[in-house]
N, C-alpha and C positions, 0 to 999 in steps of 0.2 A: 175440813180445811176451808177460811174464808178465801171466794174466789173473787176480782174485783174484775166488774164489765164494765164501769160507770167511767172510767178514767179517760179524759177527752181526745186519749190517743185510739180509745175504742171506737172514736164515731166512725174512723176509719177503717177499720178489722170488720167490720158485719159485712157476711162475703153471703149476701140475696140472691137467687138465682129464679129471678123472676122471669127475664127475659132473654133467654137464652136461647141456641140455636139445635134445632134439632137433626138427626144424622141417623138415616141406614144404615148402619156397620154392621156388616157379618164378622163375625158369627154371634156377635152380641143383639143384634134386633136391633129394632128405635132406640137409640139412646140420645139423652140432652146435657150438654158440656157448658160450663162455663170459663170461661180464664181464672188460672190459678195465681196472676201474677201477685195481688197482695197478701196471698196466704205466702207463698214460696219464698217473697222478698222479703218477709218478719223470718220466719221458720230459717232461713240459708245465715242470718246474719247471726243466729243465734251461737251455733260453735267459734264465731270470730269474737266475741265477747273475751278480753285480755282476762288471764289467769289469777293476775292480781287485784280483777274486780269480781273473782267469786268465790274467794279463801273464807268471804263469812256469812256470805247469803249467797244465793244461787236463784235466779227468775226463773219460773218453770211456764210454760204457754200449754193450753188446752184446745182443743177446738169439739165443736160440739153440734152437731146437725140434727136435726127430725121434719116432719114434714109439718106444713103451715099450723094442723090442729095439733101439734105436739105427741105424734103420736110415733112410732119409731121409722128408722125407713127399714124397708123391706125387701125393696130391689137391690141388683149389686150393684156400687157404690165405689168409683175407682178414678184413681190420676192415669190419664193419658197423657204420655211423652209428645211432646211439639212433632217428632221427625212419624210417628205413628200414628197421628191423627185418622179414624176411620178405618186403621188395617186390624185394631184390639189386640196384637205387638204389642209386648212392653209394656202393657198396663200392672197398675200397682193396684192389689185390692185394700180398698181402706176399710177396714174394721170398726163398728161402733158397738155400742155395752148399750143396755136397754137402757137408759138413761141420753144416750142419744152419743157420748163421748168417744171421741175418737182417738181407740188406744195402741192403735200404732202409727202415730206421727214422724216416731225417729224415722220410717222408712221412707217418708219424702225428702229428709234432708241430703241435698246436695241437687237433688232435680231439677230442671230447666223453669224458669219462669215463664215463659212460653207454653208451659202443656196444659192439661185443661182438669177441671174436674166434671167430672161423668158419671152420670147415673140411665140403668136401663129405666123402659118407660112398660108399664105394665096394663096401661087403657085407662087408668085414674087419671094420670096426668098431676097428681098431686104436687103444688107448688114445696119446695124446699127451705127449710131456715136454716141460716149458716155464723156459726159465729166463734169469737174467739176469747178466751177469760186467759188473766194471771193472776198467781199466786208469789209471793216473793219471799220464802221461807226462811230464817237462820239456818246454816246448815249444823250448828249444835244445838245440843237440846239433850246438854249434860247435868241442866237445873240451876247453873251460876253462869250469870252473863254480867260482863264488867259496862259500862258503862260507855268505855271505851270502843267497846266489840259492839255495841249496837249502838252507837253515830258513826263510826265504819262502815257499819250494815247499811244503814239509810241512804247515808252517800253513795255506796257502792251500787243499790238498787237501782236510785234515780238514773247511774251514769248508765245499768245494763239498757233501761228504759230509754234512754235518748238512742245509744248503740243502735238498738234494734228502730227502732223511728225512719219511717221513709223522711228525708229533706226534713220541709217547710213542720212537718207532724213533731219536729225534738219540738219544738218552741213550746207546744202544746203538755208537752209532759210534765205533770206536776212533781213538788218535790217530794219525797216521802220523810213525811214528818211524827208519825206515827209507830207503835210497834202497838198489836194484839197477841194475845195468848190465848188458844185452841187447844180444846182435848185432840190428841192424838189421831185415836180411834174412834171415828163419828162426824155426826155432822153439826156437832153445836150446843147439842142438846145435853149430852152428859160428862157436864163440866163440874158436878156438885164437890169434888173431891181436890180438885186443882186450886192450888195456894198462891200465892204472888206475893213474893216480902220484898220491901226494899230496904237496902242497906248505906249509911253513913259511915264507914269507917267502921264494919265490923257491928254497928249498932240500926236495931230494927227504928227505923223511920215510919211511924205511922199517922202523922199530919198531911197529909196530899189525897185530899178526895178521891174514893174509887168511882171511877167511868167505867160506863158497860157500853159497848154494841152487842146489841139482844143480850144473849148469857154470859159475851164475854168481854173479861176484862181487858182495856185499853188505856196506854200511858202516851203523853205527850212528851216527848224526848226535850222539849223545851222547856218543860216543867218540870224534869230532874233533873235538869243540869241548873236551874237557878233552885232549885230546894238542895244543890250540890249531892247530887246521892252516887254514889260509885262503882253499885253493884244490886240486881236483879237476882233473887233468890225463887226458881219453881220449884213446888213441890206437890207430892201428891198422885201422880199417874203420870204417864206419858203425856207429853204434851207437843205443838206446834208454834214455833215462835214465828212469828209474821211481822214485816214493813206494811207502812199502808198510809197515803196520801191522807189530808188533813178528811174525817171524815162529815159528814152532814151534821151539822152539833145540834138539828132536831131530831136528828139519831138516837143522840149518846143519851143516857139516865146513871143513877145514882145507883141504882141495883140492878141485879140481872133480872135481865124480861125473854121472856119464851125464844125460843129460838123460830122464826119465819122458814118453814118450808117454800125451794123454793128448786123448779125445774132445772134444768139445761138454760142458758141465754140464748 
């Protein structure tokens, strides 16, 4: 699944914990906290996102840590409550996958902006990287999408992406103008069997140049509605339908090009 970090609402989200304070706590040892307030503030607004802007897409947020040389953490790794600070009360253990992903996030939703994140210290002292990617999937991926159901989607994206925006940061959110189509299962690489027809009234439309990002295929939603087309036809495998802000058009090519391995952000 294509993750996007680059979107100018992420300069904000890279949650560094360079300099941060450190704390005796028993029975946890040395441990170094930072404030969780800009993770907590995106993550809390997310279930207030209106019902009627996720009937066709759905934002999903990721977050994602390891240590400065990108290697995994190793120490425990947890949210401290505001009211607990130093007693290790109430702490929440956050979970990461050797990839660095942190995959139990629903467990901070609803926790205080105030508490902290917290890691014990193990005499490396190794600095932290912190950060956070979305993805903004269709939620079908029945193989026919109308035309209609994905400029719903686009708009419906943009509006979760302002929602979740602290203030002055909606301004910043671009629109999503874009859809990509992703094998399923994978990371990119094994798309060789995934089809993309477009349709005019029941008739295959094949005048509208294909654009690749790496392997895969990408359509400008502005450029089937003036080539008038009505209907998105996948076929072939499982697939992931994705929104996605106007991308780098020294990106884009004419055929699919390798897929870019590429870390944790």
């Amino acid at each position: 699944m294509i993750k996007f970090t680059t979107l100018p609402i992420l300069a904000l989200l890279i949650l560094s914990a360079p300099a941060i304070s450190a704390q005796s706590a028993a029975p946890d040892g040395p441990v170094k906290c930072t404030g969780a307030k800009m993770m907590l503030g995106l993550l809390n607004k997310m279930p207030e996102i209106p019902a009627d802007k996720t009937d066709v897409l759905t934002l999903k947020m990721e977050m994602f840590a390891t240590k400065i040389d990108g290697s995994p953490i190793d120490q425990r790794f947890f949210y401290r409550p505001p009211s607990t600070k130093g007693a290790g009360k109430g702490d929440i253990a956050m979970i990461f996958d050797d990839e660095g992903k942190f995959i139990n996030l629903d467990a901070l939703i609803g926790q205080s902006k105030k508490g902290e994140l917290c890691r014990e210290m193990d005499g490396g002292d190794k600095k932290v990287q912190m950060g956070m990617s979305f993805q903004m999937p269709f939620n079908s991926n029945n193989g026919s999408h109308s035309l209609t159901e994905l400029v719903e989607g686009l708009a419906d994206g943009t509006a979760q992406m302002k929602g979740i925006a602290p203030g002055p940061a909606r301004m910043l959110v671009p629109k999503l103008r874009y859809i990509i189509i992703t094998p399923a299962n994978g990371d990119g690489n094994d798309d060789s069997t995934i089809r993309a027809t477009l349709l005019r009234g029941g008739v295959v439309v094949d005048d509208i140049p294909a654009r690749f990002l790496g392997p895969n295929r990408v359509f400008s939603i502005a450029a089937l509605k003036k080539a008038k087309i009505d209907s998105l036809s996948i076929t072939g495998g499982p697939y992931q339908l994705q929104a996605m802000p106007n991308p780098d058009k020294g990106a884009l090519s004419d055929s699919p090009q390798p897929a870019v391995e590429s870390g944790a952000p």
